[in-house]
Every structure is written in structure tokens, then in C-alpha cells.
N, C-alpha and C positions, 0 to 999 in steps of 0.2 A: 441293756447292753450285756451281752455277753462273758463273764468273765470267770475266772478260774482260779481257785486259791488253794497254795499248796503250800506244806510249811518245810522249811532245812532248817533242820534243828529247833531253834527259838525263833527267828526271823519269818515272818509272814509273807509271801510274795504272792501279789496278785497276776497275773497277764490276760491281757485283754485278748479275746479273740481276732485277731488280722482280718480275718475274713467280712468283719461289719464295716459295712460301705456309709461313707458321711456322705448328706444329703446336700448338692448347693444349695445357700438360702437365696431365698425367694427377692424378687426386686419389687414388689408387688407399689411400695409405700412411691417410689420413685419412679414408677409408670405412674400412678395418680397422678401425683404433682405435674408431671412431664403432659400429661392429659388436660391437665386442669389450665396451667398454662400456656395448651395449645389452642384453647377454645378464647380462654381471654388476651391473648394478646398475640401467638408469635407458631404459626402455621407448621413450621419443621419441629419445633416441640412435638406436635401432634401428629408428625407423622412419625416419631422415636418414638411415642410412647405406643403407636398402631402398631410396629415392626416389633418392638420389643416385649412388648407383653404376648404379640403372636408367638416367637419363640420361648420366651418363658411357658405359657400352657403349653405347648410341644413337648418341651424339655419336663416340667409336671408328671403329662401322661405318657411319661417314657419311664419315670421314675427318679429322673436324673437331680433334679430340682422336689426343694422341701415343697410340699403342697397347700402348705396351711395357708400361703399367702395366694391362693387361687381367686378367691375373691376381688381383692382390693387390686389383682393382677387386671383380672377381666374389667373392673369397672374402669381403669387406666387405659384399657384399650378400647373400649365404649368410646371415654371421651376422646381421647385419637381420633376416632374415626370420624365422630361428629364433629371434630376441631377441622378435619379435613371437610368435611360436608360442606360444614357452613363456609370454608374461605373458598371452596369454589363455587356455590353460589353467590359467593361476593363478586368474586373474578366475574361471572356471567351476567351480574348487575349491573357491572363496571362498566364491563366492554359493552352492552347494549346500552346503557347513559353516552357512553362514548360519539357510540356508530348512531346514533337520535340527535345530539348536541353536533355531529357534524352535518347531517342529513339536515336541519335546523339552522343548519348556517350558510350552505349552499341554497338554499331553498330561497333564503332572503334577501 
């Protein structure tokens, strides 16, 4: 940090330079979790934690956002994505058990 120290008289005064930019912290721990419980139980978790760690790494490599939590950003959005994978290959199981179990009953 930048800082500046000057003295009047006896009194010591610091001043920070204005110009240092704070960084937002990172969401990184709560894209995991948000990832983690999109795969075990609940679909839209997983698709907040895909959107959201997408914009966090944006905001990272713009500067705007602290980057130390780059990591644990990205593997929240990994499982996002695969939380989305897997429930629409579920959806695609469903609906073809569906359209069989009907075709199976007309049939008979």
C-alpha cells in the first residue's frame, strides 16, 4: 500500500494514497458449494454456480475481482456445468423410459 508520512510539528500523520484501487473478493468458496449441490441434488444450484463463476473469471481477468480465488472459482463452475450435464441426460432417460413405457402399453 501506498502510503505517505509527514509530521506538523509532534503529531505524525499518515495518508493513504486515493489512487489504490480495492480489489472485489472473490465468490470462489460459494460457486463450489453452489456446484457441489447442483450435482447432488437441485439443478438451478448448478446452473448459478455455471453463470456465476463464468462472470467472476471475466471480472478476474479484467482486474476487477481479487484473483487468488481463481481456482476454487473455476472448479464451481466445472461442477455447474456437469450438474447441468448430468440432469439433462437425466431429462433424456426420462423422457425416452416415458415414450417405451407408452409405446409398451399401446402395444399390448
Amino acid at each position: 500500500m501506498n502510503e505517505e508520512t509527514t509530521y506538523q510539528g509532534e503529531v505524525e500523520v499518515e495518508t493513504v494514497n486515493p489512487q489504490v484501487e480495492t480489489l472485489k473478493p472473490h465468490r470462489g468458496t460459494t460457486i463450489l458449494v453452489l456446484g457441489i449441490i447442483g450435482i447432488a441434488c437441485c439443478m438451478i444450484c448448478g446452473i448459478i454456480a455455471w453463470v456465476m463463476g463464468n462472470n467472476d473469471l471475466k471480472e478476474m481477468d479484467a482486474g476487477i475481482m481479487d484473483p487468488e480465488g481463481r481456482g476454487i472459482t473455476q472448479a464451481g463452475k466445472i461442477c455447474g456445468m456437469v450438474s447441468v450435464g448430468l440432469q439433462i441426460i437425466g431429462l433424456l432417460i426420462w423422457i425416452a423410459s416415458m415414450i417405451l413405457f407408452a409405446a409398451a402399453k399401446v402395444g399390448s
